[in-house]
C-alpha positions as CSV (number, residue, x, y, z in Angstrom):
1,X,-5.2,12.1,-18.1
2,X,-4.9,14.5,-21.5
3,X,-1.1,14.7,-22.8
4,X,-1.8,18.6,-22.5
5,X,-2.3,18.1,-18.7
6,X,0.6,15.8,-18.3
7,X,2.7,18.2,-20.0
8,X,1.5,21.1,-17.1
9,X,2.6,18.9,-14.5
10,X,5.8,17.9,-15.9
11,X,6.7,21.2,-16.4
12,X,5.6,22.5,-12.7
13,X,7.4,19.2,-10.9
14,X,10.6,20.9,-12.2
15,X,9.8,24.3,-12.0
16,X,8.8,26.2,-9.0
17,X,6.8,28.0,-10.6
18,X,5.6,28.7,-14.5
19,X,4.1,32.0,-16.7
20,X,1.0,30.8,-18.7
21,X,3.9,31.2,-21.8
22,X,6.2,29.7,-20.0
23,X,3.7,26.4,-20.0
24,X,1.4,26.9,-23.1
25,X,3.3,24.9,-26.2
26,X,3.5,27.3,-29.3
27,X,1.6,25.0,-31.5
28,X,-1.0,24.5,-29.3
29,X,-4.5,26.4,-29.4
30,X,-4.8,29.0,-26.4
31,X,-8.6,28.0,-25.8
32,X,-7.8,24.2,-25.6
33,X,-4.8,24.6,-23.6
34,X,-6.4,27.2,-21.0
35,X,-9.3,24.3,-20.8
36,X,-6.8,22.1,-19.9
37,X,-5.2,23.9,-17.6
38,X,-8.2,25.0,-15.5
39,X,-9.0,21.5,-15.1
40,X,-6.0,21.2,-13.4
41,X,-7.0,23.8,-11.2
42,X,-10.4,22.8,-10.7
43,X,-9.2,19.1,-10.0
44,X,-6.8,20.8,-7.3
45,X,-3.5,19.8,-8.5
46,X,-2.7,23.3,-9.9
47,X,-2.9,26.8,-8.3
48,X,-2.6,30.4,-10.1
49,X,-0.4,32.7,-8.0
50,X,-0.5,36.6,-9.0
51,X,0.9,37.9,-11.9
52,X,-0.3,35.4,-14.2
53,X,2.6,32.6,-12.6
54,X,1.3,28.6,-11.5
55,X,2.6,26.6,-9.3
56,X,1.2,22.8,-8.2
57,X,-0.8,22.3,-5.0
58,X,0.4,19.9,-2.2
59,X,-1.9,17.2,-3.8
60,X,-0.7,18.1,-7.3
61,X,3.0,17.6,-6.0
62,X,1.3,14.3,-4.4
63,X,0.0,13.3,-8.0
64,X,3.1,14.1,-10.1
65,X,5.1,11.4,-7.7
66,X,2.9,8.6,-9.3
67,X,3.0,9.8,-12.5
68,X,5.1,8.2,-15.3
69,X,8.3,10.5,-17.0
70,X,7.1,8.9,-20.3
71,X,3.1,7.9,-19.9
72,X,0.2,9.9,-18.9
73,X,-1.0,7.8,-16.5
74,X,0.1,7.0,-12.7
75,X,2.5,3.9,-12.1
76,X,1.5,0.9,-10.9
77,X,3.5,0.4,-8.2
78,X,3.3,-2.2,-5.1
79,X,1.1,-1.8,-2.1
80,X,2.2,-1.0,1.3
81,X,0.2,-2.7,4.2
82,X,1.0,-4.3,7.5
83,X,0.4,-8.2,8.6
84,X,0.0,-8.6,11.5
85,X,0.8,-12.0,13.4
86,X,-0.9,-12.5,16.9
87,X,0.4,-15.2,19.2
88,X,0.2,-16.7,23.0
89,X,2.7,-19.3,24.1
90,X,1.0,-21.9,21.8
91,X,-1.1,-20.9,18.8
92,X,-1.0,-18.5,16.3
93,X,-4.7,-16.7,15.4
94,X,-5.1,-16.5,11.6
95,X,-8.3,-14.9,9.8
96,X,-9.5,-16.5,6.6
97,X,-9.4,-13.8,3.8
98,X,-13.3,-12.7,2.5
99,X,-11.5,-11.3,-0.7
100,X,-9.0,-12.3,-3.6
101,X,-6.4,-12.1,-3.8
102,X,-6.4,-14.9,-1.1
103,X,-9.9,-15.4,-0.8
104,X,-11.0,-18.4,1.5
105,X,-7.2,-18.9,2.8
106,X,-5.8,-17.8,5.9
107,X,-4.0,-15.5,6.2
108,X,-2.8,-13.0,9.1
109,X,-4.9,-9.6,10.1
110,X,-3.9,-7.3,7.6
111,X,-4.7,-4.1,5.4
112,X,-3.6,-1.1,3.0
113,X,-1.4,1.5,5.4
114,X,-3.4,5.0,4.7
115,X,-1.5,8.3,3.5
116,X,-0.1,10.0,6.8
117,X,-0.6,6.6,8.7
118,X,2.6,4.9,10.6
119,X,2.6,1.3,10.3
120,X,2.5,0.6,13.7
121,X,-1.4,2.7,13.7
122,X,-2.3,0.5,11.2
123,X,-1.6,-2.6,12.1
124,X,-3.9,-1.3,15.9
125,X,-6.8,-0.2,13.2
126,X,-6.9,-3.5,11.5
127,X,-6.8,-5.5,14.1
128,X,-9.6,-3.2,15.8
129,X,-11.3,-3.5,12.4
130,X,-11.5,-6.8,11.4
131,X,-11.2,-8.9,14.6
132,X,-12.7,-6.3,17.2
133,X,-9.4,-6.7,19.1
134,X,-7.4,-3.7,21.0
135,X,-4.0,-3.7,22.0
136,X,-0.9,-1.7,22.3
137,X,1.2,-3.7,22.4
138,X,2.4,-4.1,18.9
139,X,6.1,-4.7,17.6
140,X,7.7,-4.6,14.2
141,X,9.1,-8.0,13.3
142,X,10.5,-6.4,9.8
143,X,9.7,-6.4,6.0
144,X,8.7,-8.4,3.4
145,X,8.4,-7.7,0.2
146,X,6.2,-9.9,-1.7
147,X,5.2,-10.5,-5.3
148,X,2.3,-13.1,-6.2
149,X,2.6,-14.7,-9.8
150,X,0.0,-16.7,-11.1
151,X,0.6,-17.8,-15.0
152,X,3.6,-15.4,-15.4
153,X,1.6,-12.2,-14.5
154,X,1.7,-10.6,-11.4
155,X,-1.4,-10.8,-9.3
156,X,0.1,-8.9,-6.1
157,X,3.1,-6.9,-5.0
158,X,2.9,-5.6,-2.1
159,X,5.1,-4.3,0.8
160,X,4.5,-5.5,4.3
161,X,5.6,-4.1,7.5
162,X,5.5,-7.2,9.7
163,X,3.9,-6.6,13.3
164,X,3.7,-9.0,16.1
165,X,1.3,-9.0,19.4
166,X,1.2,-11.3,22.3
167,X,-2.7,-12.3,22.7
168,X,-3.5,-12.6,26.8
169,X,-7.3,-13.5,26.8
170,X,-8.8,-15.2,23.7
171,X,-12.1,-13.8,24.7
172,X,-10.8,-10.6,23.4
173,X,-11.0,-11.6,20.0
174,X,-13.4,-12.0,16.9
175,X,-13.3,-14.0,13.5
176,X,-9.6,-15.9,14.2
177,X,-8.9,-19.5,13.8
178,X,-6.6,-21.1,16.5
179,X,-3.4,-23.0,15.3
180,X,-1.3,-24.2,17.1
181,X,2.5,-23.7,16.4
182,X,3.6,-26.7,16.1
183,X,1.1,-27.7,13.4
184,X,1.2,-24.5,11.4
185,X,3.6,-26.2,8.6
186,X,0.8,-29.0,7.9
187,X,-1.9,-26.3,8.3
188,X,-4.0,-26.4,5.1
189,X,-5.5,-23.6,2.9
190,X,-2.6,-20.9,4.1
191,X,-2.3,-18.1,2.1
192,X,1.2,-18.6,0.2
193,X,3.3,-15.9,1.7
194,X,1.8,-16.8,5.3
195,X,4.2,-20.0,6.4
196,X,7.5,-18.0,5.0
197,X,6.7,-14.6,7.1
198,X,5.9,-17.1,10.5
199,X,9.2,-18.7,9.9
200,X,11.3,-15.1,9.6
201,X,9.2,-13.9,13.0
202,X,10.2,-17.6,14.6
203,X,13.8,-17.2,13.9
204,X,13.9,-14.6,16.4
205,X,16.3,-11.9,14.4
206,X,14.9,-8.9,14.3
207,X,14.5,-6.6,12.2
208,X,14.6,-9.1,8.8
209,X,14.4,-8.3,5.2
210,X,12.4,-10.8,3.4
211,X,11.8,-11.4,-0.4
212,X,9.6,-13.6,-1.5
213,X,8.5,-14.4,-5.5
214,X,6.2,-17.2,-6.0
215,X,3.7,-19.1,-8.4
216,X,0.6,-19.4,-6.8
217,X,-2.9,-20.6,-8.6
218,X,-5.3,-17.8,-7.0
């Protein structure tokens, strides 16, 4: 994003509303900032009201809460998606990952939560998505917040809302491995947050709060 463009938005995120004075810099060239600023507008993140006066759009005011205070580009910031464990009285029904970060381990059923979409819908499209399974009956375990290091640098942060489902008919389901429970801690190939989250849903106190921070080789 240009610094002239930045500048726009940092000035409409705490304004209401600006005058193209109000928002054009005195040393800057008219014709380069008006450029600028129609980009904005053509990009949909600025609107002109009358009278000469701007204001941003609702996906401008979307875009100025990932934006940096001091850079011009958004902020990296964690991902929030659901896992979801699925159960009988037994087993537990993991998928093995097709992609990194945790590709080839297993892991449970989950996914990115979309803009507008409770956790609790997501968790019901994932599963719907990626093991051709429907259910309702979906409860939220809790949180965890994990962050993947590999080599000091941060591979993954992400934010997961923690979903459990009882499984009645395995016929149901597509693409899961069967474990059963009381072999999950010798289980190889899990992903590295997998055995921590199964513990937190195991120990029965709902709603938990878990951190996790590990080293992992991905």
């Amino acid at each position: 994003m240009h610094i002239y463009q930045k500048n726009i938005l940092d000035q409409l995120r705490i304004n209401k509303s600006q005058k193209y004075s109000q928002l054009k810099p005195e040393n800057v060239e008219s014709s380069h900032f008006k450029y600028h600023l129609n980009q904005l507008i053509i990009d949909g993140l600025v609107e002109k009201q009358d009278r000469g006066v701007y204001r941003l759009t609702n996906k401008g005011k979307t875009a100025v809460d990932n934006l940096s205070r001091i850079g011009v580009n958004k902020k990296d910031q964690p991902k929030v998606i659901t896992y979801t464990l699925i159960e009988d009285q037994d087993n537990y029904y993991l998928q093995k990952k097709d992609k990194e970060p945790y590709l080839g381990l297993l892991n449970m059923i989950g996914g990115k939560v979309h803009i507008g979409e409770q956790s609790i819908a997501a968790a019901k499209r994932e599963l719907l998505e990626k093991a051709n399974y429907s259910t309702n009956d979906l409860k939220s375990a809790g949180i965890a917040e994990i962050i993947i290091k590999s080599d000091n640098q941060i591979m993954s942060h992400v934010v997961a809302h923690i979903i459990i489902t009882k499984l009645e008919n395995t016929s149901t389901i597509d693409k899961t491995i069967k474990i059963n429970k009381q072999q999950i801690s010798n289980t190889p190939d899990l992903a590295p947050d997998t055995l921590d989250i199964i513990k937190a849903v195991e120990n029965n106190e709902f709603p938990f709060w878990l951190n996790l921070e590990m080293d992992f080789e991905l």
